[in-house]
N, CA, C and O of each residue as an XYZ file, in Angstrom:
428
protein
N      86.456     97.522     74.904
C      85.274     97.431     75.742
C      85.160     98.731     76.543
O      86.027     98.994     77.376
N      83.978     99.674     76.295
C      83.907    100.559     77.021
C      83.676    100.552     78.669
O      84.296    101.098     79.582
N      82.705     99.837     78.645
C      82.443     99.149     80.013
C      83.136     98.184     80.794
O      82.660     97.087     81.083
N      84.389     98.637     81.174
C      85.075     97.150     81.768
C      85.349     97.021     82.686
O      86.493     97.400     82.933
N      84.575     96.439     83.793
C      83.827     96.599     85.054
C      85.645     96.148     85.986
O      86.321     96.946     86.635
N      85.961     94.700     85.719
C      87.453     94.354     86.071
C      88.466     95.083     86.009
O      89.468     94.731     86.632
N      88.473     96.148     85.334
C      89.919     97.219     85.153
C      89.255     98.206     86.082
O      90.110     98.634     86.857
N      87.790     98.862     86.365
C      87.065     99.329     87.768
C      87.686     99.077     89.347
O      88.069     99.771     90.288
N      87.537     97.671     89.024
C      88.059     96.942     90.535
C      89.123     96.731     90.467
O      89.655     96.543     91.561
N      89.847     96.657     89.491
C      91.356     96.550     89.911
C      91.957     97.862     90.212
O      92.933     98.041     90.941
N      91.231     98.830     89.536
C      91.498    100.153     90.323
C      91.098    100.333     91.759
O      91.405    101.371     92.346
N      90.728     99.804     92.088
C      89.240    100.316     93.343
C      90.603     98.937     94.300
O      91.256     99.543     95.149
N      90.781     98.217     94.260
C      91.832     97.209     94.782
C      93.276     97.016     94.537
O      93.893     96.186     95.204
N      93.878     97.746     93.599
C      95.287     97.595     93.374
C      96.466     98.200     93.916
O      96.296     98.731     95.014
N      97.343     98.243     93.545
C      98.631     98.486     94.446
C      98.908     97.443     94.958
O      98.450     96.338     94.665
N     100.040     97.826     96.143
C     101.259     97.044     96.648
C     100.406     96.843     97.915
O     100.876     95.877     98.516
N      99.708     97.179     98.346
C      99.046     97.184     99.892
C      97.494     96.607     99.979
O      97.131     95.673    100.693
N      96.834     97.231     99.262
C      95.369     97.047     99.361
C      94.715     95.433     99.791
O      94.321     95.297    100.949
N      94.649     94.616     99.130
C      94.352     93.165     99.138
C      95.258     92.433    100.244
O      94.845     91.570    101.019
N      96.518     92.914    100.178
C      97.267     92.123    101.758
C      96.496     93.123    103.213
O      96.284     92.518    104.264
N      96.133     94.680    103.096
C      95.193     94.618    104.220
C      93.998     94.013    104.294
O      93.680     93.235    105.193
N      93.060     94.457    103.044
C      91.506     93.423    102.812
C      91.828     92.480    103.655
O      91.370     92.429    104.797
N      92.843     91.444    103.052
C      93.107     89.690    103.370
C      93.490     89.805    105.381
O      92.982     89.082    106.238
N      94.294     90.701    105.562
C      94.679     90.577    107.405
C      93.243     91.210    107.929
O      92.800     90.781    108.995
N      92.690     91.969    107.385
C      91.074     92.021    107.985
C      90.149     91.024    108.244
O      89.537     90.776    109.283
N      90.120     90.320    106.831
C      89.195     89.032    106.875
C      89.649     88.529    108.093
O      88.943     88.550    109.101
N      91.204     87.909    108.060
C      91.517     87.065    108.978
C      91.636     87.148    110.363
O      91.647     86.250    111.205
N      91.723     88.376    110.478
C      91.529     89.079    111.871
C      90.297     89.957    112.642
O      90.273     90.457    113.767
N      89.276     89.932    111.548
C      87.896     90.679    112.272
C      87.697     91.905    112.516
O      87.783     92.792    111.667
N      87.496     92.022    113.350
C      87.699     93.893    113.818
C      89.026     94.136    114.405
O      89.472     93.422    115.304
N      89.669     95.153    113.898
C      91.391     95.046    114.345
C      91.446     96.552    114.240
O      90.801     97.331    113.538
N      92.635     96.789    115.357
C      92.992     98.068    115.684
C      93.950     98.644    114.634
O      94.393     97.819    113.835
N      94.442    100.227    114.461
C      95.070    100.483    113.438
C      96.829     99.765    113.893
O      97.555     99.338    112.996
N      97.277     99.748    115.391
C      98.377     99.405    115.262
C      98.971     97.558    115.027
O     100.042     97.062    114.675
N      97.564     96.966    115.459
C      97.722     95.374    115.362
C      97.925     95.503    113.308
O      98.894     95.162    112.629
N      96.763     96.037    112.917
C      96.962     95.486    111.471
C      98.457     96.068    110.919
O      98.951     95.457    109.972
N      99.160     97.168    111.448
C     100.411     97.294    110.532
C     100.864     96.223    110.857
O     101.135     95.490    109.905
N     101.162     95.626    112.362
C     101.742     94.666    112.911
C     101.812     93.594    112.133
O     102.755     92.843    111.886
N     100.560     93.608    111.725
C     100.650     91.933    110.733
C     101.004     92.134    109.018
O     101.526     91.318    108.260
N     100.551     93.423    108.751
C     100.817     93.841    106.821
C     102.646     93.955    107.386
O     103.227     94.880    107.953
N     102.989     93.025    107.076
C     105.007     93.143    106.402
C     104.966     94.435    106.043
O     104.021     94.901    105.407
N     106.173     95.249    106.491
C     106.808     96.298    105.661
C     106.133     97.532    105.692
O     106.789     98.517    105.354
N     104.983     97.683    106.020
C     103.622     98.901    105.779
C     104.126     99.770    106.827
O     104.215     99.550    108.035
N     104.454    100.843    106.120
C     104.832    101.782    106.854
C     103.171    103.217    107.671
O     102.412    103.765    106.872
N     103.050    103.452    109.160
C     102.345    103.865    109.010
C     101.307    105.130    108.604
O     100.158    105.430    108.925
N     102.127    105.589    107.902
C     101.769    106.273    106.573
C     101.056    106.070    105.133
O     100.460    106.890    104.436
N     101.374    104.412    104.886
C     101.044    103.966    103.850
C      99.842    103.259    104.386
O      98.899    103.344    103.600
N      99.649    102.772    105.174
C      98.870    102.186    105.992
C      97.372    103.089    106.284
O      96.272    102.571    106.095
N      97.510    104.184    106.659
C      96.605    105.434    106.665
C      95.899    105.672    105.595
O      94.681    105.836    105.521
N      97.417    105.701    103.991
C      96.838    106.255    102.840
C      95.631    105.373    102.607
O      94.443    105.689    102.675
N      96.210    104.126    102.299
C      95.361    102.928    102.111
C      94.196    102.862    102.684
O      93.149    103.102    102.083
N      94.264    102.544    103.842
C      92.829    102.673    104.767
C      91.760    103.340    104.108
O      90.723    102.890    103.622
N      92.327    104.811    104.205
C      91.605    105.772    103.716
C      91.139    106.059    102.235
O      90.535    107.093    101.949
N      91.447    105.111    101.334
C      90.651    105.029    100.289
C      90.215    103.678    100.211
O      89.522    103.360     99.244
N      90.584    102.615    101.294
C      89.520    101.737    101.110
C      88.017    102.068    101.760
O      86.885    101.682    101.469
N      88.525    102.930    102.734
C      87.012    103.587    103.006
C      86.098    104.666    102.213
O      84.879    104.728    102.375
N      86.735    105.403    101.448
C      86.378    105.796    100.633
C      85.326    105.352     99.185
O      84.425    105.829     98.495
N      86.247    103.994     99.331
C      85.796    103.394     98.388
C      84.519    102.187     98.975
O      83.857    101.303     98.430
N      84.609    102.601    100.022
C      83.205    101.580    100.825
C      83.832     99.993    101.146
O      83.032     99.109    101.455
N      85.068     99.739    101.070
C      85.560     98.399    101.572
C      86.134     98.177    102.759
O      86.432     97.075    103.219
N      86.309     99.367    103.322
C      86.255     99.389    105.230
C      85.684     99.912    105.699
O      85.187    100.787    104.991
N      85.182     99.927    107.298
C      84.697    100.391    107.612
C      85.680    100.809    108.609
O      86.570    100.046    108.982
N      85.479    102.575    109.268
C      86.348    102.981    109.970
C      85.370    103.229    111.192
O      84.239    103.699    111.067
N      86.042    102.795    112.568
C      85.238    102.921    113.782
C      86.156    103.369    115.006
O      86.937    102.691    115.673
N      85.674    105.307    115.137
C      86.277    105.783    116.102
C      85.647    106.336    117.396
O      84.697    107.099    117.576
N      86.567    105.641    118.317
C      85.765    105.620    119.534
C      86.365    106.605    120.523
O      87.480    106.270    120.925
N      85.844    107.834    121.045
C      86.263    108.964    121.800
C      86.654    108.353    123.094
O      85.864    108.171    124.021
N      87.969    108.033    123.111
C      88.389    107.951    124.443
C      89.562    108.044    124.875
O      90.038    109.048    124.347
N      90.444    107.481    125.661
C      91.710    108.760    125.980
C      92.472    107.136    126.331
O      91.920    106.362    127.113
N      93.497    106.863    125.788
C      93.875    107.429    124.731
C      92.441    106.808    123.659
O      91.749    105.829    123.939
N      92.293    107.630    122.509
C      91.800    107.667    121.086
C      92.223    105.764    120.510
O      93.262    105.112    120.612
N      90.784    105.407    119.892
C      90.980    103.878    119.815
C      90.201    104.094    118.765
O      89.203    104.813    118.828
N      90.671    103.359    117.477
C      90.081    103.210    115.797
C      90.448    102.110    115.744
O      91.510    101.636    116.149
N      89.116    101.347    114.956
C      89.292    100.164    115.109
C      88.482     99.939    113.072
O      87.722    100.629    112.393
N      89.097     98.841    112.881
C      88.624     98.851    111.070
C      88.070     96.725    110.520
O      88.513     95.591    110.706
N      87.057     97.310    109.916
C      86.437     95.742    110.134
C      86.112     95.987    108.285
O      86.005     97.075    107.718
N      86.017     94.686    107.692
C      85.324     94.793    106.144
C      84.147     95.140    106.419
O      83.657     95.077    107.547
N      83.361     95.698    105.016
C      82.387     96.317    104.713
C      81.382     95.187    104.316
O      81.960     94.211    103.839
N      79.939     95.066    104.398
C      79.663     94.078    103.223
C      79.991     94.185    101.750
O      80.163     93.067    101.265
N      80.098     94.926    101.101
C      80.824     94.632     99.729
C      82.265     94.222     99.912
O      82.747     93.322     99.225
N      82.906     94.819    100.761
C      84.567     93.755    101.030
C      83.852     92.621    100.963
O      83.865     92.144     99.828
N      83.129     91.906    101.882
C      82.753     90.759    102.015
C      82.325     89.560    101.390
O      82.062     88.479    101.917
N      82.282     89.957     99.964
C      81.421     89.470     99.057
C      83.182     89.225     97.810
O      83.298     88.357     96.945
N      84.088     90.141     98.126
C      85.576     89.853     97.578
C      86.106     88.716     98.402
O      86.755     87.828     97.849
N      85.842     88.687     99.842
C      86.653     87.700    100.924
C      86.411     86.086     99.743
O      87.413     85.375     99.819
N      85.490     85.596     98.928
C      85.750     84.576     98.453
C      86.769     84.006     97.115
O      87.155     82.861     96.879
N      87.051     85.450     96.279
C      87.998     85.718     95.400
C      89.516     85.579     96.007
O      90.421     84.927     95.486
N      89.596     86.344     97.238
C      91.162     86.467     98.100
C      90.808     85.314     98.600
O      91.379     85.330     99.690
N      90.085     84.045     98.506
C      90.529     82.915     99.024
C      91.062     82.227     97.798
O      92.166     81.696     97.920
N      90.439     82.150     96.605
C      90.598     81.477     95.547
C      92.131     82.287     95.189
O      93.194     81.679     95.061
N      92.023     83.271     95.108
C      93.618     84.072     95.214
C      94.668     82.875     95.820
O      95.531     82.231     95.224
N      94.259     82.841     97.194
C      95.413     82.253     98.455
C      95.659     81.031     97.626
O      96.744     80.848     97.074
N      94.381     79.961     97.511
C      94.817     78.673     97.231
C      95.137     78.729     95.984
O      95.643     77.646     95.690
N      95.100     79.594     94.877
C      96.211     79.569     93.286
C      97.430     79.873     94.042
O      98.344     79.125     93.693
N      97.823     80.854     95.114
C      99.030     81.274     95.185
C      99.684     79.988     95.694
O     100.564     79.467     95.009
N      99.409     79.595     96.536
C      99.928     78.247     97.229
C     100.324     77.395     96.100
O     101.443     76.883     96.132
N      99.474     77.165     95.019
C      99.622     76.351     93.930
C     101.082     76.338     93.199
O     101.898     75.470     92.891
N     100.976     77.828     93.079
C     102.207     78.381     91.935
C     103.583     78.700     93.010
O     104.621     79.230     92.614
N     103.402     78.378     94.042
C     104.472     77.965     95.321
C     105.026     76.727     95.217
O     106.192     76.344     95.128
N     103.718     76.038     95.252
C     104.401     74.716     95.173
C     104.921     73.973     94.041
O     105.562     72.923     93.994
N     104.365     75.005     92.859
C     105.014     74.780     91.329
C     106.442     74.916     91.431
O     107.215     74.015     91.107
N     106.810     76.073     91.895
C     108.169     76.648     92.068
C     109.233     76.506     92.553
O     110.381     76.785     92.208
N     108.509     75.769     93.903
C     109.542     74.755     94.959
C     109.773     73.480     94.017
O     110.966     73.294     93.780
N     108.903     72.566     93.433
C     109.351     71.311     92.362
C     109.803     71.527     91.511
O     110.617     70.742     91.024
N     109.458     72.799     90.880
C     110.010     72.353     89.401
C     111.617     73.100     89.350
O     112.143     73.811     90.206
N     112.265     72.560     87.750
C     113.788     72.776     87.789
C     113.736     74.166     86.973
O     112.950     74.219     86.027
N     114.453     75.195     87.250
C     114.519     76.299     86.206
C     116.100     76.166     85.357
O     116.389     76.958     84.460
């Protein structure tokens, strides 16, 4: 398939980071750069930056900097993030699913 719009967005969304920030955005609204490492596990803030910065790039954040002392950036979804927020739910409740597969069943 020349056109394969899903291997697009999984570029435009993939990695180890991308979708666990998307997902602490949804859930948190407009959030500062040091609250969201706070909540992404493990995100170092470096990786945190990289990320950001090509989800904005890519039009799925929005970055909002406000001149003041100290310096305050604050990052909210985009409407096209917004329109993914119902996929990363259907995401959450399969993941929960295949959790609770894992906790019952015997390997």
């Amino acid at each position: 398939m020349e056109d394969c719009y899903a291997r697009y967005a999984m570029d435009v969304i993939g990695g180890k980071w991308k979708l666990l920030i998307l997902w602490t955005i949804f859930e948190n609204g407009v959030i500062r750069f040091n609250e969201l490492q706070r909540k992404v596990d493990g995100i170092s803030s470096l990786m945190l930056s990289k990320n950001l910065k090509e989800l904005e790039e890519d039009s799925l954040v929005i970055r909002h900097q406000y001149n003041e002392i100290p310096p305050r950036v604050e990052y909210e979804l985009s409407d096209l993030s917004q329109k993914l927020v119902g996929v990363l739910q259907y995401l959450d409740e399969w993941g929960y699913e295949v959790y609770k597969y894992k906790k019952t069943s015997i390997f």
